[in-house]
N, C-alpha and C positions, 0 to 999 in steps of 0.2 A: 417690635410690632410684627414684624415680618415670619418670626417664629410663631408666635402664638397662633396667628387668625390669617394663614397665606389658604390655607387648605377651606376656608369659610370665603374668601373673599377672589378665589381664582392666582392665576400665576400674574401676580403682581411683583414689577422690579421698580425698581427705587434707586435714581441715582442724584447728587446732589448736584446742584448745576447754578452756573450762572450766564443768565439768555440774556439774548437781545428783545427791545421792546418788539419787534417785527417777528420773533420767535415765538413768543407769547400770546400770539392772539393768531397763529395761521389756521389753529382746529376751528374756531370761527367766522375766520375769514373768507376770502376767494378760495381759497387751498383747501378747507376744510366745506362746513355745511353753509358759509353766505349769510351767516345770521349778525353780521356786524353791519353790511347792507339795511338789513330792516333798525338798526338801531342808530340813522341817520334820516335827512330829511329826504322824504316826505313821510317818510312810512312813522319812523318817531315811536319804534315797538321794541318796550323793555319788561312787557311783563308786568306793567303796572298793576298793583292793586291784584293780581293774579296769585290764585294760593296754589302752590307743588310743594310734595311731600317728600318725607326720605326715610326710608327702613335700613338699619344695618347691625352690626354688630357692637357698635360705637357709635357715637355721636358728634359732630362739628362742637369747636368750642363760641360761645357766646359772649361779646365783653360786656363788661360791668357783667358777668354772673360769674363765670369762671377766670381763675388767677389764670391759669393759663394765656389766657384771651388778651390778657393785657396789652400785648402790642395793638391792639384795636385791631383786629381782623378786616378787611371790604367784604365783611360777608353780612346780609342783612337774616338773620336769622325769628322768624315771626314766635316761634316757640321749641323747647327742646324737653323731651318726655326720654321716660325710663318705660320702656314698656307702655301701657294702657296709663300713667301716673305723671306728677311733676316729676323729675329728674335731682339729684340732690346736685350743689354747687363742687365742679371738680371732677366729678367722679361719670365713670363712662367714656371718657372722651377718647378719640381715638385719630391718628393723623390720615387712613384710608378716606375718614368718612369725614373731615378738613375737606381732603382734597377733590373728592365727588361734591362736596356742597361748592366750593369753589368753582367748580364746572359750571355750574347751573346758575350762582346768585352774587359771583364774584362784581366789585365795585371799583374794582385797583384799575388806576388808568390803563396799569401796565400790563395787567394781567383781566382784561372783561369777562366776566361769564357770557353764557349765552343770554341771560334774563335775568338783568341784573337788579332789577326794580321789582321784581317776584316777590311773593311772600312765602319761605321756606321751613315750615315743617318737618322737625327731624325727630324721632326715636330709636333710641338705642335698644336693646333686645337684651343684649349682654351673652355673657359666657355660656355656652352651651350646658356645661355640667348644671349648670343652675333652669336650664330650660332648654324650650326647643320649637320646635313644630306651635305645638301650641299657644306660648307666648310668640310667636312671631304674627300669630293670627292674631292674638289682642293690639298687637303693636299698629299692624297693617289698618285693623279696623281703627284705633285711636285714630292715626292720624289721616285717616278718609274723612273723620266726622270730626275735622279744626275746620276753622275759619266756617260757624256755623254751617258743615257742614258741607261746601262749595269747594273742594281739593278736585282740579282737575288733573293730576296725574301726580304718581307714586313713584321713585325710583329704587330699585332695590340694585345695590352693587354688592351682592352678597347671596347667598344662599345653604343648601342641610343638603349634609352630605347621605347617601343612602344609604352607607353602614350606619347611621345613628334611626332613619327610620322603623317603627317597630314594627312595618308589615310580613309578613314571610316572604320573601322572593323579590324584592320590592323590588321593582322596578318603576321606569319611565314613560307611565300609563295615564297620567292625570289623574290619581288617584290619591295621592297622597293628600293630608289633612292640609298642609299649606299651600298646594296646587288649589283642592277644591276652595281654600280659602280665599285666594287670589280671585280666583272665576267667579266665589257669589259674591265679593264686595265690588268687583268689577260694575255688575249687573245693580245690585245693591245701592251701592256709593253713587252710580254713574262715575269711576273716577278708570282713567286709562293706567295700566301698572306699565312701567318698562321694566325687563329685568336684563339683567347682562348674561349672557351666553356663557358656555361652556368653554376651555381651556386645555383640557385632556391631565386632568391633575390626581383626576378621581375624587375630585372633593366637594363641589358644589353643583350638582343637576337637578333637586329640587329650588325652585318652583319653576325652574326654564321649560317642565312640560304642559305650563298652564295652554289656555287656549284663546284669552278674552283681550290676553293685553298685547306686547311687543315683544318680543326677544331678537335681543343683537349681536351679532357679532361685529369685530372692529379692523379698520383697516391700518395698514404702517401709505408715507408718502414715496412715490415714483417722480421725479425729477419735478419734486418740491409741491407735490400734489395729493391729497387722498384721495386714493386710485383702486388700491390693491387687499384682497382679505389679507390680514397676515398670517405667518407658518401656525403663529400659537394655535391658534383658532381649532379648535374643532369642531366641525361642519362638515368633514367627511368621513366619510365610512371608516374604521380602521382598517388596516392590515397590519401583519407582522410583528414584531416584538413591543408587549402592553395592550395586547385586543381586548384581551377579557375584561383589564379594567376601563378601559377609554371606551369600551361599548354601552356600558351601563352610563355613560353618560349622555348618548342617544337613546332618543322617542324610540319606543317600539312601532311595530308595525309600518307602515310607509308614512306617516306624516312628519312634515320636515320641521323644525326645531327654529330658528333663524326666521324673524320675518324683517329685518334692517337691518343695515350696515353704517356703522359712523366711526369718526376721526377716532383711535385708540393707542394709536405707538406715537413714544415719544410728546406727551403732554407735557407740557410744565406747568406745575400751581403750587400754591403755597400750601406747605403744612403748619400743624396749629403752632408751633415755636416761630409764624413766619418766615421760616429757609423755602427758598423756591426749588422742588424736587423736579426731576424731568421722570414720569411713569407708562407705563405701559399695561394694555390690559382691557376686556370688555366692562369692567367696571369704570372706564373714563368714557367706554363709548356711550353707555345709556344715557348717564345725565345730560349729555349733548339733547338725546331725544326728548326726555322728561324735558328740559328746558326750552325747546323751540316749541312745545306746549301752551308753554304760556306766553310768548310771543305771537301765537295766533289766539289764543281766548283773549289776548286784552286787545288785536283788532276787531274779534268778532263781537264783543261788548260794547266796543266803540260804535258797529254798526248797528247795533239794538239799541243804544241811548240813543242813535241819528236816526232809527226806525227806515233802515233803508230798504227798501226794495230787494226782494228775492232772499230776506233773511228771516228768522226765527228763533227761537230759544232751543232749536234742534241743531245748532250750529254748538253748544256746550256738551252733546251727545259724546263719549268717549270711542262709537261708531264710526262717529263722522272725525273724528284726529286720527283714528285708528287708518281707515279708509284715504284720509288727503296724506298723509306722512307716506304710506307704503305707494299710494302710487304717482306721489310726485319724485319718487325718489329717480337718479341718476342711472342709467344702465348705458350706453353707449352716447358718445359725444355728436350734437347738432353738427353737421355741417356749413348751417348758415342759411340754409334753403327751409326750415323749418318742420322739416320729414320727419327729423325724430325727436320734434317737440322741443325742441331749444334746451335740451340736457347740456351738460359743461364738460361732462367727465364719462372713458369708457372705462368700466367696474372692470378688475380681472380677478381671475378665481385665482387659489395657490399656485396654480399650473398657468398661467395666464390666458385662460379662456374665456372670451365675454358669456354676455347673456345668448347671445344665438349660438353657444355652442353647449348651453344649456338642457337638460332634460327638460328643466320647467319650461320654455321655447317650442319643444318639440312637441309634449305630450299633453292633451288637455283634462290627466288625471291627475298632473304635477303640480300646482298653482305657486309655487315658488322651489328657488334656488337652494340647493343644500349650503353653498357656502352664503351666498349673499340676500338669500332671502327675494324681495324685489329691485333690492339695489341699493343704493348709496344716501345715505340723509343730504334731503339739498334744504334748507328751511326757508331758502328765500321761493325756490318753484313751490316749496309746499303753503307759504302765503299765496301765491298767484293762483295754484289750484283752491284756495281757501275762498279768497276774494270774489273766483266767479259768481259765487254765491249758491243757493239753493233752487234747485226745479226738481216739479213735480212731473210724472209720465202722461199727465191727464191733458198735458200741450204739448208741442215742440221745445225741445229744451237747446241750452248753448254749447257748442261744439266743446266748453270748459266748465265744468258743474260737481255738485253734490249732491247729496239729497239722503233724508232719515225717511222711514216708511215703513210700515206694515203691510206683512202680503200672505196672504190666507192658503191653506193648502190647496194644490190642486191649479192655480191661479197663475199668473205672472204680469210682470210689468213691464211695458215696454217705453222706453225715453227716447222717442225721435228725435235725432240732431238736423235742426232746421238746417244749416246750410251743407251744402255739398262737400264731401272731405277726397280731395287728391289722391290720384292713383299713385302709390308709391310711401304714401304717406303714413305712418304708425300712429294705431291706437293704444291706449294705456286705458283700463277699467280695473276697478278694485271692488269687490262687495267683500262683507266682514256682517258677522252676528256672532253673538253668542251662544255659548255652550251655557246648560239654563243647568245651575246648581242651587240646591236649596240647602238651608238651613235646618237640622235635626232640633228645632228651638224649644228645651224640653220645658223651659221654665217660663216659655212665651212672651218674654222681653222682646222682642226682634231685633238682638246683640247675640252674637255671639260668645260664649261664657265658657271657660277652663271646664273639660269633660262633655261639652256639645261637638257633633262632629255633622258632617254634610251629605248631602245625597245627589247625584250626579243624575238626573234625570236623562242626559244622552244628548246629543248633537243634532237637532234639524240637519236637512239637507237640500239647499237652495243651491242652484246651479245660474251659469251668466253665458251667454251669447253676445257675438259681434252680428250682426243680419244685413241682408238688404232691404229699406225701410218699408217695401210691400211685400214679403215674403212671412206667413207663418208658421211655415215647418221648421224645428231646429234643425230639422239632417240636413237645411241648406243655408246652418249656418255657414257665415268668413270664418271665423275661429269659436275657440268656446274654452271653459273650465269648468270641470264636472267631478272634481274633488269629492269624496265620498266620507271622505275622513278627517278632513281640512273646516275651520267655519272660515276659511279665506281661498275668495275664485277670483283668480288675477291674470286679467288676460293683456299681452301685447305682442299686435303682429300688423304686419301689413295691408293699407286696400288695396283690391286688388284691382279696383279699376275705379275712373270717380264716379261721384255718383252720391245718393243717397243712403242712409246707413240709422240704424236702430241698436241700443242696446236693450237688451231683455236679461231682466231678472225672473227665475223661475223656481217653484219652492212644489219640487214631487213627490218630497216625500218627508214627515211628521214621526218623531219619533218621540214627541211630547204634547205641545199646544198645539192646536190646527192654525196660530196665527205666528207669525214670525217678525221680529224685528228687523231691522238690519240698515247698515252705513254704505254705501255706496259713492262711487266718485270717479268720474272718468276726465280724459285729456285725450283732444283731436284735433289734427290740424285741420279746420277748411280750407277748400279752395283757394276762396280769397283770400284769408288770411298769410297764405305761403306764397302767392302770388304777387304779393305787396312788395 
């Protein structure tokens, strides 16, 4: 396996192992992203009833379909396709893409996924010589439109390499056929794609320059913690000997690649013969993400069947997972006083540098980290950012909130946080929209079909401010993110004195609709609340 499809699926190592039960579940645990917390009581969130997809080169085996499968796998698998088709019995299967559904749907005491009660969607793609770009687009859309339809996020642990692209020059522009294909089902599906980051292999950098969904890189543990990007990762600029090839697997122009970080050295899960392999690799970090997914759509369902309060059917928005994941994510460790928001862990870059020694920190045309993006997947703070629930700017909203919304050019919205937030004390804001791609749909099915290709209509450009709650000029914002190239402005920095505080969403400038969607989601400590 490792011969064939390492160059498709990243620098993946494979060693054969036998762990302990306590070894087996730390990438979910306290150590890892917290999502064994929410699969305990009270929270009682496994992903129920929740449909996540899987796109790869291969496919998980299924028992009772495939011989293989026969040791009865803990994997609940809801359907398994060949491309856009059923799948024949046996054939495609592949132990990479075992071990990524394990991640996500795993059942085994000993080995839990993150969301294990999920319903998982997988299609294989198959061999490149037989396809590419373009069946990976049928595959991506199949399985957006299973589970009538309702697929809240995609994982893709795989990607085309750009010698096989048949652009001239091709580069890492968002332009390629399975970029734009990712961006209009995004939009399209409403379904959030994660894809696994780059490795410096020269092999897989398409779709990682999409713009609508997540791209990760993953970290190894520091004194039994995931803490740290690791060496593989590429997320920094090259220098020195392998530039030419390790470059082309960086975004051109200034937008950064990386928007989360999660557990990826040293995993252990079963592959399809059942042997528990220990691996490594951003193809184990993403399923983390894809799978704390649906441990927050089957709370937010839960609150739509309860009809609670300060919720909506805007809470299945792929805006608003997009928005609560990146910015509940970990960057520097609470102290206990609640300053910097009750985070668990400080993120370090390959050099061990946190977030304030960040450009993204520094500059507010940077809105994320080259190695780590916003920081660290925590999935239990991304429930608690989840749960505050939904406010509109048309009131005082909670010092912890969401919200989906439309905002008209020219226009902005402002979210007063009712109560007073501590001098000293750190904000965290995340806005996210899409990059609005359309379909060339020649034969007007609205599907995409083998020989249809896409049209990028360009990037809006909405901007985000920190304020003081009676000030309307931005030149006197606290902070700001004014990304120009980014559809993600993510600010975190300090108040500087207490007091009251506004965020404003502002959208100056239209390079398509005059109306703009967008996900938004901020975290602040009150007064009170750090006072307690």
């Amino acid at each position: 396996m490792k011969k064939s499809i390492t160059w498709l699926v990243g620098s993946l190592s494979i060693i054969e192992v036998m762990v302990s039960v306590r070894a087996l579940g730390n990438s979910i645990g306290e150590a890892g992203i917290n999502a064994e917390k929410l699969h305990q009581d009270p929270y009682n969130l496994t992903g129920h009833k929740i449909a996540i997809g899987q796109v790869e080169i291969g496919r998980p085996g299924r028992f009772g379909f495939d011989k293989i499968a026969a040791w009865n796998p803990k994997v609940n698998l809801a359907g398994v396709y060949f491309r856009n088709s059923i799948v024949k019995p046996n054939s495609n299967l592949d132990n990479h893409a075992a071990m990524v559904a394990t991640v996500m749907v795993s059942r085994d005491k000993r080995l839990p996924g993150v969301a294990p009660r999920a319903r998982l969607y997988a299609s294989a793609v198959g061999a490149l010589k037989r396809g590419g770009q373009p069946e990976e687009c049928l595959a991506s859309q199949h399985i957006a439109q299973q589970n009538s339809g309702d697929v809240r996020a995609i994982n893709f642990s795989f990607g085309e390499s750009l010698q096989q692209d048949p652009r001239k020059n091709a580069r890492l522009d968002g332009n390629a056929l399975l970029t734009q294909c990712i961006d209009w089902s995004a939009r399209v599906h409403d379904v959030l794609y994660v894809i696994a980051g780059n490795q410096g292999g020269g092999g897989i950098p398409i779709p990682t320059d999409h713009y609508n969904g997540i791209t990760t890189a993953y970290t190894t543990k520091q004194k039994g913690k995931f803490t740290k990007v690791d060496f593989a990762n590429l997320s920094a600029f090259p220098v020195g000997i392998g530039r030419r090839l390790i470059k082309r697997e960086i975004n051109t122009g200034l937008r950064r690649a990386v928007s989360l970080v999660a557990p990826g050295n040293k995993i252990a899960l079963y592959d399809l013969s059942g042997k528990i392999n220990e691996v490594s690799g951003t193809s184990f970090a993403a399923p983390h993400i894809t799978a704390s997914v649906a441990l927050l759509q089957e709370f937010g369902d839960r609150q739509l069947r309860e009809k609670q309060t300060n919720w909506s059917l805007d809470s299945r928005r792929h805006q608003v997972m997009k928005a609560v994941l990146l910015n509940s994510a970990d960057k520097l460790q609470d102290h206990g006083d609640g300053l910097l928001l009750g985070m668990v862990r400080t993120v370090l870059s390959k050099k061990n540098q946190n977030w304030l020694k960040s450009d993204a920190y520094r500059d507010p045309k940077t809105p994320l980290d080259m190695e780590m993006g916003t920081g660290h997947l925590n999935a239990f703070r991304a429930y608690q950012q989840f749960s505050a629930g939904q406010w509109k700017p048309d009131k005082a909203v909670s010092s912890l909130g969401w919200n989906y919304d439309t905002i008209t050019y020219n226009q902005h919205h402002d979210y007063v946080i009712k109560n007073p937030l501590g001098q000293g004390s750190y904000v965290a804001v995340t806005l996210v929209w899409d990059r609005h791609v359309e379909l060339n749909d020649t034969n007007r099915n609205q599907r995409y079909n083998l020989g249809e290709t896409f049209r990028d209509r360009g990037l809006n450009n909405l901007d985000l401010y920190l304020m003081s709650a009676t000030d309307k000029n931005t030149a006197k914002s606290i902070c700001s993110s004014i990304s120009k190239v980014d559809n993600i402005e993510h600010i975190f920095c300090p108040v500087p004195s207490t007091g009251l505080y506004k965020v404003r969403v502002q959208y100056p400038q239209p390079l398509n609709q005059q109306k703009q969607t967008y996900g938004l989601a901020w975290w602040t400590a009150s007064l009170a609340s750090f006072l307690q």
